[in-house]
Structure formats: C-alpha cells, structure tokens
C-alpha positions in Angstrom: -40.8 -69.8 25.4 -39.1 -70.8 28.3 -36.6 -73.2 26.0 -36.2 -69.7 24.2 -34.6 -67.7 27.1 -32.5 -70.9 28.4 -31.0 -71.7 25.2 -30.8 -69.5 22.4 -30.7 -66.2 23.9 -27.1 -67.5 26.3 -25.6 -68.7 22.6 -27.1 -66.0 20.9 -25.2 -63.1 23.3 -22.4 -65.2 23.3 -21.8 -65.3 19.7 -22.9 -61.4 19.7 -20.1 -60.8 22.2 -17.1 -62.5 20.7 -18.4 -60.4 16.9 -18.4 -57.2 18.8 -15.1 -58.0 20.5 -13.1 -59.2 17.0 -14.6 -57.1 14.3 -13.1 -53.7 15.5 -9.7 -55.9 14.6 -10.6 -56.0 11.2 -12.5 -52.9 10.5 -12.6 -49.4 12.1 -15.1 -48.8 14.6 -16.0 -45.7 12.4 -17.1 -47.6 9.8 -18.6 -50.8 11.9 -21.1 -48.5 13.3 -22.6 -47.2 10.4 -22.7 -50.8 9.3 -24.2 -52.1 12.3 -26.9 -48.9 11.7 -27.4 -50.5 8.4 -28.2 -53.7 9.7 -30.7 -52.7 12.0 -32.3 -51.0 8.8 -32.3 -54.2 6.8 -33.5 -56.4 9.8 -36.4 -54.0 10.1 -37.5 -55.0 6.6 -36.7 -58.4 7.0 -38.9 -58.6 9.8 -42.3 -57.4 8.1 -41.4 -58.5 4.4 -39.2 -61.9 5.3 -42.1 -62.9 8.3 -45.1 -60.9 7.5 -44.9 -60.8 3.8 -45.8 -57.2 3.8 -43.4 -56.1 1.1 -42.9 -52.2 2.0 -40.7 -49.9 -0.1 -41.4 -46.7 3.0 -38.4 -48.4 5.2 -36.3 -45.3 3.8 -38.8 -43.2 5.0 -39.3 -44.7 8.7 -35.6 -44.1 8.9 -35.4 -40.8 7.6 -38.4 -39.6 9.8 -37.0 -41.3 12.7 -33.4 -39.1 12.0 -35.2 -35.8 11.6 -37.4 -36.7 14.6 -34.4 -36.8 16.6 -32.7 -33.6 15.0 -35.7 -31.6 15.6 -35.9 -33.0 19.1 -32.1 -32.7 20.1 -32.0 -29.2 19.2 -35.1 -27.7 20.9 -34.7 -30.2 24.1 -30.7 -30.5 24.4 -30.2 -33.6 25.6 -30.4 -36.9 23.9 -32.3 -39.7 25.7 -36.4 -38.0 25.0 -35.3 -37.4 21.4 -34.1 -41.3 20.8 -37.4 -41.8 22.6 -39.7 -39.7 20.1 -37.4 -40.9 17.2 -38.8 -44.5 17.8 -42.2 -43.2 18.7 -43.2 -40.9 15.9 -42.4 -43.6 13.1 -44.0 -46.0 14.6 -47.0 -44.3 14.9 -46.7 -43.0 11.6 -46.9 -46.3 10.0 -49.2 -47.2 12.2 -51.8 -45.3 11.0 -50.8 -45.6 7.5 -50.6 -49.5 8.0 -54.7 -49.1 10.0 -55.3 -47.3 6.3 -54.1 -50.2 4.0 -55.0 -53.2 5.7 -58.1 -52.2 6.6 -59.2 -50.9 3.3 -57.9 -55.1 2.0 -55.3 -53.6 -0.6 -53.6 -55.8 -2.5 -49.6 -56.2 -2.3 -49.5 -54.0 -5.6 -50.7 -51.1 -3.8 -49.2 -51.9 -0.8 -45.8 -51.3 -2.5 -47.4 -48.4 -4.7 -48.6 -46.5 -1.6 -45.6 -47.0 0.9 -43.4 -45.8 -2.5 -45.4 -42.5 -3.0 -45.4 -41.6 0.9 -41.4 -42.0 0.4 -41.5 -39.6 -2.2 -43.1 -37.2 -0.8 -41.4 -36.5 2.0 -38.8 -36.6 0.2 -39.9 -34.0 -2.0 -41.4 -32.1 1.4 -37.8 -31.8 2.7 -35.9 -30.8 0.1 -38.6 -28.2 -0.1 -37.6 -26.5 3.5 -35.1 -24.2 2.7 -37.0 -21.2 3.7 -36.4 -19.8 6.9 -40.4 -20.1 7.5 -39.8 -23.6 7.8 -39.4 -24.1 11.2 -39.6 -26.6 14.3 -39.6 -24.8 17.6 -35.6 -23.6 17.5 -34.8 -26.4 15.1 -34.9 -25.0 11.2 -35.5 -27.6 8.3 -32.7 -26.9 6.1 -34.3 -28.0 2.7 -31.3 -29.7 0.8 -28.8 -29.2 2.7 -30.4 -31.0 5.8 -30.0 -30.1 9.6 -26.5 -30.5 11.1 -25.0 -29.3 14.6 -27.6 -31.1 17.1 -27.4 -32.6 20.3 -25.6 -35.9 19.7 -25.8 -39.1 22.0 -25.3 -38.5 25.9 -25.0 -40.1 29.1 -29.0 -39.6 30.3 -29.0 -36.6 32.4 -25.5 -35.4 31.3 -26.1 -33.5 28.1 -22.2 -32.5 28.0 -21.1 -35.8 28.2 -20.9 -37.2 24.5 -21.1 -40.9 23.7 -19.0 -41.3 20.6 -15.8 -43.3 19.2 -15.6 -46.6 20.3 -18.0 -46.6 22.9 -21.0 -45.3 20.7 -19.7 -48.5 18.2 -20.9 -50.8 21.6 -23.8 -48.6 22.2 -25.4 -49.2 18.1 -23.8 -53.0 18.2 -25.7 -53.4 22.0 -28.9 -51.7 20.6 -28.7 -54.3 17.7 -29.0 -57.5 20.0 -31.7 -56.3 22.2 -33.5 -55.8 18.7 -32.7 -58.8 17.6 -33.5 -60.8 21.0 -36.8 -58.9 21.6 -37.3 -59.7 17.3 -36.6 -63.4 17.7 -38.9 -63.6 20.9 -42.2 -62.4 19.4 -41.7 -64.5 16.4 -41.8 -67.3 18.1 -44.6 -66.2 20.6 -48.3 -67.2 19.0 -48.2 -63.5 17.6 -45.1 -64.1 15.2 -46.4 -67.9 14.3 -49.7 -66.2 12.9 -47.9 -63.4 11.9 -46.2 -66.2 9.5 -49.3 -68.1 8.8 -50.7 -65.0 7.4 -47.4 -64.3 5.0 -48.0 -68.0 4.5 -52.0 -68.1 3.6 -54.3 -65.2 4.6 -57.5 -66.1 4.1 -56.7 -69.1 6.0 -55.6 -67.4 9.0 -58.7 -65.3 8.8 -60.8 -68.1 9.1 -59.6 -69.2 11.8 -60.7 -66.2 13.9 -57.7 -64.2 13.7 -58.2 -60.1 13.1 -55.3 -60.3 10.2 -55.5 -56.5 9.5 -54.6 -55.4 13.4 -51.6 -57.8 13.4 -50.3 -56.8 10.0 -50.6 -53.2 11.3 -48.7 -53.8 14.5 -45.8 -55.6 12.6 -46.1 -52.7 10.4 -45.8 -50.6 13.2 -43.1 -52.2 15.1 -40.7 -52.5 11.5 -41.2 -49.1 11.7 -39.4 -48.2 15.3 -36.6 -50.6 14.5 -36.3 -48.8 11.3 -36.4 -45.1 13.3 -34.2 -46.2 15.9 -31.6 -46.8 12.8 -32.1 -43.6 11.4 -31.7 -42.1 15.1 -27.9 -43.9 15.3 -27.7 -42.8 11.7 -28.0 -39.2 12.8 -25.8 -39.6 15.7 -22.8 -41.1 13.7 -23.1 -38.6 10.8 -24.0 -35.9 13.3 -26.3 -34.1 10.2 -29.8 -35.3 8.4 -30.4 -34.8 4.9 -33.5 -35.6 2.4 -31.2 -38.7 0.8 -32.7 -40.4 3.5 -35.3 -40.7 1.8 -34.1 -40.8 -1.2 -35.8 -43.8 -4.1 -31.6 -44.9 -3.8 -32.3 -45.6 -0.3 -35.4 -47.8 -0.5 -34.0 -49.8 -3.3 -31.4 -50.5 -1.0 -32.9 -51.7 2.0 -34.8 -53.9 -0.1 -31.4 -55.4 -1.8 -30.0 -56.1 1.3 -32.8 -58.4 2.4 -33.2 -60.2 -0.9 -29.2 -60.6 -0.9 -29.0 -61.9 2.9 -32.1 -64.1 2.8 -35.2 -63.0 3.5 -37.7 -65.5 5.8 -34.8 -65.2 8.3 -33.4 -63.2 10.9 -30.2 -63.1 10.6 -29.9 -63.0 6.9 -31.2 -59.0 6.4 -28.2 -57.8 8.9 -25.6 -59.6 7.2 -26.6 -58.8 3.3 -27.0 -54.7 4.8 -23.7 -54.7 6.6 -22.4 -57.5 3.6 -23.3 -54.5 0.7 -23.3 -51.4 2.4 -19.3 -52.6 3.3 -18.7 -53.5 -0.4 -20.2 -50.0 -1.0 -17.8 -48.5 1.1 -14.6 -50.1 -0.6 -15.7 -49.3 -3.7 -16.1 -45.9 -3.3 -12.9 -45.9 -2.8 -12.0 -45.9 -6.4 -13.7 -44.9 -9.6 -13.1 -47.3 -12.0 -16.5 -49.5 -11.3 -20.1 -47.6 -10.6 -21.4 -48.9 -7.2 -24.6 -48.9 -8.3 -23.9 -51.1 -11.7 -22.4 -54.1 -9.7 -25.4 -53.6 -7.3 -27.4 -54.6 -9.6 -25.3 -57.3 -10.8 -25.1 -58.4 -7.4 -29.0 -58.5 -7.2 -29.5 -60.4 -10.6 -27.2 -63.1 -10.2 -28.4 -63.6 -6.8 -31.8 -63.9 -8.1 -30.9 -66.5 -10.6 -28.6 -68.5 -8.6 -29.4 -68.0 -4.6 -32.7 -66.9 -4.9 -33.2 -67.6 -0.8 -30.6 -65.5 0.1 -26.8 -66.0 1.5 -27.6 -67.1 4.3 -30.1 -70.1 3.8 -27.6 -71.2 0.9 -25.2 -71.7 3.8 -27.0 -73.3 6.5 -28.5 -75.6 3.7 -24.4 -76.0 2.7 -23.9 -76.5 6.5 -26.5 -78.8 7.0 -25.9 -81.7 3.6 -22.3 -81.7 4.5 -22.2 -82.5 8.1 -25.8 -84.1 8.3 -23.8 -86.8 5.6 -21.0 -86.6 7.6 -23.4 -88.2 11.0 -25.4 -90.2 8.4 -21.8 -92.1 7.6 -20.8 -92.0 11.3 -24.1 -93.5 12.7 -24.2 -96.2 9.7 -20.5 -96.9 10.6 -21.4 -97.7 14.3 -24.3 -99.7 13.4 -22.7 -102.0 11.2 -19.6 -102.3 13.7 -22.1 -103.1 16.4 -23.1 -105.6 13.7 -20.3 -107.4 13.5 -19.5 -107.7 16.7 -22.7 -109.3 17.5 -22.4 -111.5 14.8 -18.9 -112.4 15.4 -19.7 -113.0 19.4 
C-alpha cells in the first residue's frame, strides 16, 4: 500500500492535472462537466460489475435518488454542503439494505439484475406519479413529470449566496472525480478489493476460505451506490432541475453500455466509454439525420464481436505487443553485440 501512495497516486494526479488543464481547450467547460458527471456514473458501475461481478441495472436509480435527495434537501435547508452530504448518504444506504436483502437471501445473478431492474422502475413510475400538490417534502414539492427545478445550487460551505458554477464548478466535478478514483483504486488494492475480486472471480471458493461473501458484496454494493449519488448530485447542480428520466430504463441501459464499451475489469475504462458515448451523444444531437440510439446499439454490437474487453484493454494490450517487441529487439540487439565483442576480443 505504501508503493500505492509513492507511486501511482504522484503519476496518477499528474496525468489528472494536465487532462483537466487541456481539455477545456478542446471542449467547453459546459459540456466537460456533464461528461465528467457521466463518468463518475459509469465508474460507479464499473467498480461493482467490472471488480465485484455484481451486474446491477439500479445505477440509474442510485443517481436519480442521489439528485432528488439533494433537491429535496437544497430547497428545505438552503445551502448546499448537508444536501451533497445526504445525496451520498441516502443511496448508499438504500442499496445497502437492498444489497443485505439479495445477497443474503443467495440469489442468483438472474435476479440480481431482475430485482435491481424492477426497483428502477418503480421509482420511476413513483415519480412521475407526484404531480399532486399532496406530494410533498417539507417545502420542497415532487413535481411528478415535470421534475423539481429552482433549488439551492453548489456553494461555498457557509456562504449559501455564493454560487459555484462556470468554470470553477467544471474543477470542482473533475476534482471530485480523482478523489473517487484515488480512494476507488486504494481499496481495490487493499485485502478488501483482492477478495472483492476473488469473489467476481470464484465464490464458493472465497467462501471457503472464511470470508463472509454476502457482507462484502453488500458494502461494494453500497459504496457503487454513493459514487453513483454523488453523480446524480453534480448532475443536479449542472442542469439545476431533476426529472423522473433519471431513472428512466434509457438511462440504465446506458450506464451499462458505457462500461461494456470502455472495458470493464478496469478502472479507467468505465470513465472513458461514459464521457467517450455520452460526447458522441451530444454531437449527434446536433443533427437529425442518424437516431442516437440506432448507432448506440451498433456501437455495442460491434464492440461485442470485435473488442469484447473493452477500449481500453484493446489499447494497453496494443501498447504493450508493440513496444514490449520493440525492448525484446533492443535487449536481443545488445546481447548479441556484447557477443561479438567478446568473441572478437
């Protein structure tokens, strides 16, 4: 672990820094922070499906909750820092309990999927049930439909009249996203994450060995679940209104695109397939001529057939035959020159 904080984590903010510095270049902030939102969705999927192999089709509904947990929040509290708080808390708790309730009761990863899909659907179909004006949270009314806009957005802590927003809210979201992604890559490689990947790897195994399987899946549950309301927190900050789509069945199969697209089994692949599509998304909506959902799901087959590990193992595997032959042919070259010298001395 100690390797962990010397090495990677120096290179790893390092690399961070110079993205956040040269992508606003490129791309408007605007749009880099709902990608970077997006990202932080996809990694939280990539993190129980890719490591735990929980395969979980309720990330849309973590995010949504953790959204209208901060909307609800923002508007009865008026300030910003115990609703980002509660937005991480309540989903995580959530799917605690509902992860206690699956793994627990030994169901199999068909009804894993089946159950986490049904609890998306129904509060989907809960919200866009709201409308009435009997459906309220303290001052904060649900909206139905057309969702709950004109909260509280981000703040300095203390200073509810001081919005974060622009480009410094893009380096708030792209901050938020390393420490994730740090605090991620640390507990994977702690003894939790290493069973936590034994288990994807071979359960019973792992319970024969001692280990309560059921409690760790539900924590990994659990914590997949705060990254994912933390995104839908940002979400609600950069779009400043929450709707049911958030939990729409076009969300889910999104999130889990994005991590079959980037590479799943890694940490770094979910954040680049999320930002990857949901930028592709955004250019083609600019135009009418191809349905975004139709190359989608082109997308998704031919990856499937061709890269069926994702983007970015097919790269580092790229990465690593060319210049591993590259010092194969280098350190053969010095040996035989150190040959030949020999021989010819």
């Amino acid at each position: 672990m100690a390797s962990f904080w010397a090495k990677e984590v120096p290179a790893t903010v390092l690399v961070a820094a110079l993205l956040i510095w040269i992508m606003p270049m490129m791309i408007g902030t605007f749009t880099l922070t709902v990608l970077i939102i997006y990202g932080m969705l996809g990694f939280s999927l990539g993190l129980i499906w890719g490591f735990g192999g929980i395969l979980c089709f309720g990330q849309a509904a973590f995010f949504g909750l953790g959204a209208y947990t901060y909307a609800i929040a923002a508007i009865n509290i008026g300030d910003s820092t115990i609703p980002m708080l509660l937005a991480v808390l309540v989903p995580a708790v959530f799917a605690a309990l509902l992860g206690a309730m699956m793994f627990y009761g030994r169901l199999t990863d068909v009804y894993l999927g089946v159950i986490t899909l049904v609890v998306t659907l129904i509060l989907f179909k809960f919200i866009n049930s709201t409308a009435g004006p009997e459906y309220v949270i303290g001052k904060a009314r649900l909206g139905g439909f057309n969702g709950i806009p004109g909260f509280q957005t981000l703040n300095v802590p203390g200073r509810p009249n001081d919005y974060i927003f622009g480009d410094p809210f893009y380096y708030v979201c792209a901050v938020l996203l390393l420490i994730v992604y740090l605090l991620v890559s640390w507990l994977l490689k702690s003894s939790f994450g290493r069973v936590a990947v034994g288990i994807r790897e071979n359960e019973t195994r792992v319970a024969l060995m001692g280990y309560d399987v059921s409690a760790r899946k539900t924590v990994l549950f659990a914590i997949g679940a705060a990254i994912a309301g933390l995104a839908g927190a940002l979400f609600a900050n950069w779009g400043e209104i929450v709707t049911p789509n958030l939990f729409s069945l076009s969300q889910t199969a999104e999130i889990i695109i994005w991590c079959i697209v980037g590479g799943l089994g890694t940490r770094f692949g979910p954040i680049v397939g999320a930002a990857g599509l949901a930028y592709l998304k955004f250019l083609l909506g600019q135009q009418s001529m191809i349905d975004n959902t139709l190359l989608t799901g082109i997308i998704l087959v031919l990856f499937v057939l061709f890269l069926p590990k994702g983007l970015v193992p097919a790269v580092v595997s790229l990465w690593r035959i060319s210049f591993g032959q590259r010092r194969k042919i280098r350190k053969h070259g010095a040996r035989r020159i150190r040959r030949g010298g020999v021989g010819n001395g």
